[in-house]
C-alpha positions in Angstrom: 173.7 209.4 46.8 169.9 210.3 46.9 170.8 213.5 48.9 173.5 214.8 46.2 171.4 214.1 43.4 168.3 216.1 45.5 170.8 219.0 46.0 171.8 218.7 42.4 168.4 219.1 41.2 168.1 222.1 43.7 171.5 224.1 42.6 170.1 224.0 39.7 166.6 225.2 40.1 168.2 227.8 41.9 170.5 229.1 38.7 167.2 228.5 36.2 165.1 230.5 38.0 167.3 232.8 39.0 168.7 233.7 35.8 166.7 235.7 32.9 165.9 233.5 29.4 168.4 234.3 27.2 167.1 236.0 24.2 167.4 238.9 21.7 166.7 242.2 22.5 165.4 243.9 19.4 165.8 242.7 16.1 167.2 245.8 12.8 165.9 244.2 9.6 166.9 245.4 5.8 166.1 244.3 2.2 163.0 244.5 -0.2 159.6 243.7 -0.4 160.0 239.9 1.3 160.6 241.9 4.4 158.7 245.5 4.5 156.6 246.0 7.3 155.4 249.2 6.0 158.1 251.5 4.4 157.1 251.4 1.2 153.6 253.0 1.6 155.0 255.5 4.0 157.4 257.0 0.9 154.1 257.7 -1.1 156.2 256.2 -3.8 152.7 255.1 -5.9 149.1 257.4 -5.4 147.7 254.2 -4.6 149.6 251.2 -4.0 147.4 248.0 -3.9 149.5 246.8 -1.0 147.8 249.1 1.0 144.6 247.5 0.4 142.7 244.3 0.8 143.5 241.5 0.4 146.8 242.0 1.4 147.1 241.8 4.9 143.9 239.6 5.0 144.7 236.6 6.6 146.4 237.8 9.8 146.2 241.1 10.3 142.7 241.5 8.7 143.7 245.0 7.1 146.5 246.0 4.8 150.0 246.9 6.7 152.1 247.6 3.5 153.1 244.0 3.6 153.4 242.6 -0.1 151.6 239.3 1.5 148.1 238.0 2.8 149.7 238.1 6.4 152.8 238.3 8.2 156.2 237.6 7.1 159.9 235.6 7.8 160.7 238.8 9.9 157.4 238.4 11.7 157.7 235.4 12.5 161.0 235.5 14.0 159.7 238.3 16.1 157.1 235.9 17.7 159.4 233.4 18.1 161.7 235.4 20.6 158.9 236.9 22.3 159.3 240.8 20.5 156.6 242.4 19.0 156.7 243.2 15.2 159.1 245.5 13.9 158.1 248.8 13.1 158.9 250.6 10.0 161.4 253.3 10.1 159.7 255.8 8.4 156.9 255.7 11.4 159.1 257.4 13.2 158.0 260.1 12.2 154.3 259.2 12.7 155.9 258.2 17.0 156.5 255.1 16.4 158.3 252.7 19.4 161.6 251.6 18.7 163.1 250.1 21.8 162.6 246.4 20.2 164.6 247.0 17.3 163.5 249.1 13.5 162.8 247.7 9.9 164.7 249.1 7.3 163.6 247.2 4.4 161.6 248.9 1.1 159.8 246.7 -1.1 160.9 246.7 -4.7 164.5 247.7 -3.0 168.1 246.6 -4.7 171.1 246.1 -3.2 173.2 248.4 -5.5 172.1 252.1 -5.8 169.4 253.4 -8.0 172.2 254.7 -10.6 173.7 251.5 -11.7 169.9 251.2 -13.5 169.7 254.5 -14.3 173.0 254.5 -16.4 171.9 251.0 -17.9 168.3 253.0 -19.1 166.5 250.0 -16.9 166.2 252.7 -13.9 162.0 253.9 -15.2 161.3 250.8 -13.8 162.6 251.3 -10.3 159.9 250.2 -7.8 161.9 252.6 -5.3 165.6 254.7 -4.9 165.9 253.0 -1.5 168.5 250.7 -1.9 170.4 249.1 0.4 172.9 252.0 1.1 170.0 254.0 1.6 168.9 251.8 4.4 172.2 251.9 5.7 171.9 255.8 5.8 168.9 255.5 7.8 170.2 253.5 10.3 173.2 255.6 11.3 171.1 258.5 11.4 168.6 256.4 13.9 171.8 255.2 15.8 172.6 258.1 17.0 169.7 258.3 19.0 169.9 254.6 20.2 173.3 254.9 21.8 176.1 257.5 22.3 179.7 255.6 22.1 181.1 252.6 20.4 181.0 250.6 23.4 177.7 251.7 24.5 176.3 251.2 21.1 178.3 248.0 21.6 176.7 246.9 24.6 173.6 247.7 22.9 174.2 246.0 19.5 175.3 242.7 21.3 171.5 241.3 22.1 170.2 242.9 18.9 169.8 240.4 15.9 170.5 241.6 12.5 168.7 240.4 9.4 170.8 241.6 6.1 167.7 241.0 3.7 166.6 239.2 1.6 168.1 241.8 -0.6 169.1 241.3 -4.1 166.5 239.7 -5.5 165.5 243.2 -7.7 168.5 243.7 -8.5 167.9 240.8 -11.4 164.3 241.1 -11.2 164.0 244.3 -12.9 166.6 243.3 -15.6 164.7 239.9 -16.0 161.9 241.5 -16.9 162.6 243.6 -19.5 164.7 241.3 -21.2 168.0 240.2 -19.9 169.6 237.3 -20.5 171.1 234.6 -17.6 174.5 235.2 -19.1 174.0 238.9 -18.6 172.8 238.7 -15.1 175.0 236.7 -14.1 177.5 239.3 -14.5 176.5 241.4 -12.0 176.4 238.6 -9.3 179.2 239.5 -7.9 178.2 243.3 -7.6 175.4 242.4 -5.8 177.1 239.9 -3.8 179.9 242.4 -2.8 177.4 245.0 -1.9 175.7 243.1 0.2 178.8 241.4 2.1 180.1 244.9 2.3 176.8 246.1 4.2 176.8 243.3 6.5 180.6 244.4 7.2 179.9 247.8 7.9 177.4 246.5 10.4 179.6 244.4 12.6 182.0 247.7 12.7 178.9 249.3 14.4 178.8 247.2 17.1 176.3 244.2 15.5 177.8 240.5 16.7 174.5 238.6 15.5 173.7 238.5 11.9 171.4 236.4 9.7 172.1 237.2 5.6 169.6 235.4 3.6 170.2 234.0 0.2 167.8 234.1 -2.9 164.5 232.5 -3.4 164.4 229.6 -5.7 162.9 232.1 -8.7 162.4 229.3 -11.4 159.5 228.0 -9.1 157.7 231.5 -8.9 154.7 232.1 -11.1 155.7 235.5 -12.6 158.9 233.9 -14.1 156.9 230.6 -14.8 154.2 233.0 -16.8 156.9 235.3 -18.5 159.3 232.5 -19.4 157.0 229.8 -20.3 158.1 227.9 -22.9 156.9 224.4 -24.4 160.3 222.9 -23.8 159.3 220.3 -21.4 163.5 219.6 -20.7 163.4 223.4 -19.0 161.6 222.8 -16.2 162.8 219.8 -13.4 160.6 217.5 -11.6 158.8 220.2 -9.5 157.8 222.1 -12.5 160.2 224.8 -11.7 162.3 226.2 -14.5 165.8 225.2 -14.0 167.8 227.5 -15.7 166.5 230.3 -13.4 166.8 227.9 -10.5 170.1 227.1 -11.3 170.5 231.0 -11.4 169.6 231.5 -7.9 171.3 228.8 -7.1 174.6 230.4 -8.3 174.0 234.0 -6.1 173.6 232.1 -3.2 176.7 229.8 -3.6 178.8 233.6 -4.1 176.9 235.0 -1.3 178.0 232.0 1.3 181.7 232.8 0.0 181.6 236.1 0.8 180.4 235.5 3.9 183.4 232.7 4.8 185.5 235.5 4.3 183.8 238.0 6.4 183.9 234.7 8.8 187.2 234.6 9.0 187.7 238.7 9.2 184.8 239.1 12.0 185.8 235.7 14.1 183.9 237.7 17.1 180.8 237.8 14.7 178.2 235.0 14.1 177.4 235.7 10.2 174.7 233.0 9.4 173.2 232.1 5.9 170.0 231.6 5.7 169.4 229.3 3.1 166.0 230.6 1.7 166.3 228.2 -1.1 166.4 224.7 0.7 163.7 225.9 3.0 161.3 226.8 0.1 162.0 223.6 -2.1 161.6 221.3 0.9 157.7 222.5 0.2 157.8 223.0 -3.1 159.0 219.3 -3.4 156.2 218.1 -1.4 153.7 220.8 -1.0 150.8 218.2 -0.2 152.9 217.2 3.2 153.3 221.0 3.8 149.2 221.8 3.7 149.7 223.2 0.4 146.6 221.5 -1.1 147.2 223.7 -4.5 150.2 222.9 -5.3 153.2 225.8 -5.4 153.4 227.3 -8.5 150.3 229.1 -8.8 149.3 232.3 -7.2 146.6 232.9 -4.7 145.7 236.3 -6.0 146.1 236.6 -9.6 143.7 237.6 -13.0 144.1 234.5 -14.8 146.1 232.6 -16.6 148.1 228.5 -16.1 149.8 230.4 -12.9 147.3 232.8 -11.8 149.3 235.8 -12.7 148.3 238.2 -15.3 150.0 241.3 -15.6 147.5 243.1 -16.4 145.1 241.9 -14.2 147.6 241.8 -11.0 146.6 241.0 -7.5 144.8 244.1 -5.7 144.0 245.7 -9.4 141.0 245.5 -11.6 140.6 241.9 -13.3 142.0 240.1 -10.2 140.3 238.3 -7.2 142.0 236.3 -4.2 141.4 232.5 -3.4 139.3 231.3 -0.7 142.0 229.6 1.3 145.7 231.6 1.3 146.6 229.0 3.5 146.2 226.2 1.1 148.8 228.4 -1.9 152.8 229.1 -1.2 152.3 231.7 -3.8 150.4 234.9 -2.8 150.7 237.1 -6.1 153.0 235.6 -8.2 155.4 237.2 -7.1 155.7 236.9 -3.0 154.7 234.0 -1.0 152.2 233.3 1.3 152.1 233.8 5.1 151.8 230.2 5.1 155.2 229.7 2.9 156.8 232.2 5.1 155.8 230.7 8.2 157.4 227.4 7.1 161.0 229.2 5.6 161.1 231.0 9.1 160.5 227.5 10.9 163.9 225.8 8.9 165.7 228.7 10.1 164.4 229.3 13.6 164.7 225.5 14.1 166.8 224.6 11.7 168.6 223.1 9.3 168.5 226.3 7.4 170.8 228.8 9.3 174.3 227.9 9.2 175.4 228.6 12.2 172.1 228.3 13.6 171.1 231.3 15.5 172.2 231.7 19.2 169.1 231.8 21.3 166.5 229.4 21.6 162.8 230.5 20.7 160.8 231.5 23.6 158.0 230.3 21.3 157.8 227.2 19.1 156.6 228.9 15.5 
């Protein structure tokens, strides 16, 4: 018995050490400004855009890398986790960047439905960017070309490759929400967002991708720009958390139409793995208990701000004249008042690296534990 078990034990040294850790190749990321490595400032979309300046970039990377954050973000932190390094932007291609590990797509202030729906609705002046999702899309067929020459080679290449379909639609009701727009007259373009975004995530799997992760909405009743603009002394707006619910219960609603459009493509793709990751839950699990999370200063108010009970001023934002940042990023989910922390991210990227916050949960295990 003691010499079967021994051989047992050998066999399968043998296969472990014989056989490459399974992982992902190279990781193709789109979306807006919760994942932009560096696109944004590479447009010259703005003379002088304060994410290109301290203090974003502070905490990690000690200069400014066009992140909208004080360090690194979901994206990043995936990267680390299966041993890749962080994905470039794809408008340093230009500048010779290295692609072999996979390109970043995303644009901060980027919409999932083109620049004209805006423009015809007289809401399009306030456009952070034109690079919406279909833009993205653009890019990456032109880059494809030059990644692999077939179907089945780009195939073969796609099938180790990890796509992340966002977070994208979030501006797409941030930009209405601001100037004015109602819940009931958001809500009616849910399901054009929704169906833009499913129909991207389509058109990837018909380019070969096999491994996608499509993130839902942030919960946006708990971030302090919508907690400064939509304050109101009705203490039955906001729940338990201090969040405001009705815009809670608006995010809530996008991501319950984006996880049935994605049971459909499900069904369609049954060679695909299409996960959701469930943004949401893994942000309210700190938000709900941000002292167990190392979030000494609560969630709601922002790092970086000019002033105010939130910390964001708009005319005082973070990076412009009036503002200053906090001693301790690490202590704050909220960076600006409008993105998070690398802190926050670090702990949303954790519930879906880990889980329980990818459904399916993703197919490799980390090489390294975030």
């Amino acid at each position: 018995m003691k010499i079967i078990v021994f051989l047992f034990i050998s066999f399968l040294r043998t296969v472990l050490s014989s056989s490459p850790s399974p992982k992902y190749d190279s990781i193709f990321s789109f979306g807006d400004s919760l994942a932009d490595t560096g696109n944004f400032l590479l447009t010259g979309a703005l003379a002088f855009p304060v994410i290109g300046q301290l203090p974003y970039g502070e905490t990690f990377f000690h200069h400014a890398t066009g992140r909208c954050c004080d360090g690194r973000l979901v994206l990043d932190f995936i990267a680390e986790a299966y041993g890749l390094p962080y994905i470039p932007p794809y408008l340093a291609l230009a500048k010779g960047g290295k692609f072999e590990h996979g390109v970043n797509f995303a644009v901060a202030g980027a919409t999932a439905l083109d620049a004209k729906f805006f423009y015809d609705r007289k809401i399009g002046q306030i456009l952070w960017t034109n690079d919406s999702l279909s833009v993205q899309l653009g890019w990456f067929n032109k880059l494809k070309s030059t990644l692999c020459s077939s179907k089945q080679d780009c195939a073969n290449y796609f099938k180790r490759s990890l796509f992340l379909v966002g977070e994208i639609g979030g501006n797409d009701y941030n930009y209405p929400f601001f100037v004015g727009g109602t819940i009931k007259q958001l809500k009616a373009i849910v399901t054009g967002v929704v169906e833009t975004i499913a129909a991207a995530t389509s058109l990837l799997i018909e380019e070969g991708a096999v491994e996608l992760i499509v993130p839902g909405n942030l919960p946006i009743g708990c971030n302090a720009v919508y907690l400064t603009l939509f304050r109101t002394p009705n203490k039955a707006a906001y729940d338990q958390n201090g969040c405001l619910k009705a815009y809670n219960g608006f995010s809530k609603y996008h991501n319950s139409q984006l996880k049935l459009a994605l049971e459909k493509l499900r069904q369609k793709y049954p060679h695909a793995k299409i996960s959701y990751a469930d943004y949401y839950g893994a942000a309210m699990r700190f938000i709900h208990a941000p002292q167990h999370y190392g979030f000494s200063e609560g969630t709601s108010m922002a790092c970086c701000g000019g002033g105010g009970p939130y910390n964001f001023n708009n005319s005082a934002r973070c990076g412009h004249t009036g503002s200053k940042a906090c001693l301790d990023p690490k202590s704050f989910a909220n960076w600006d008042g409008v993105h998070l922390t690398e802190a926050a991210y670090r702990h949303i990227a954790m519930g879906l690296i880990n889980g329980p916050f990818s459904t399916p949960p993703l197919t490799f295990t980390p090489i390294k534990l975030i």
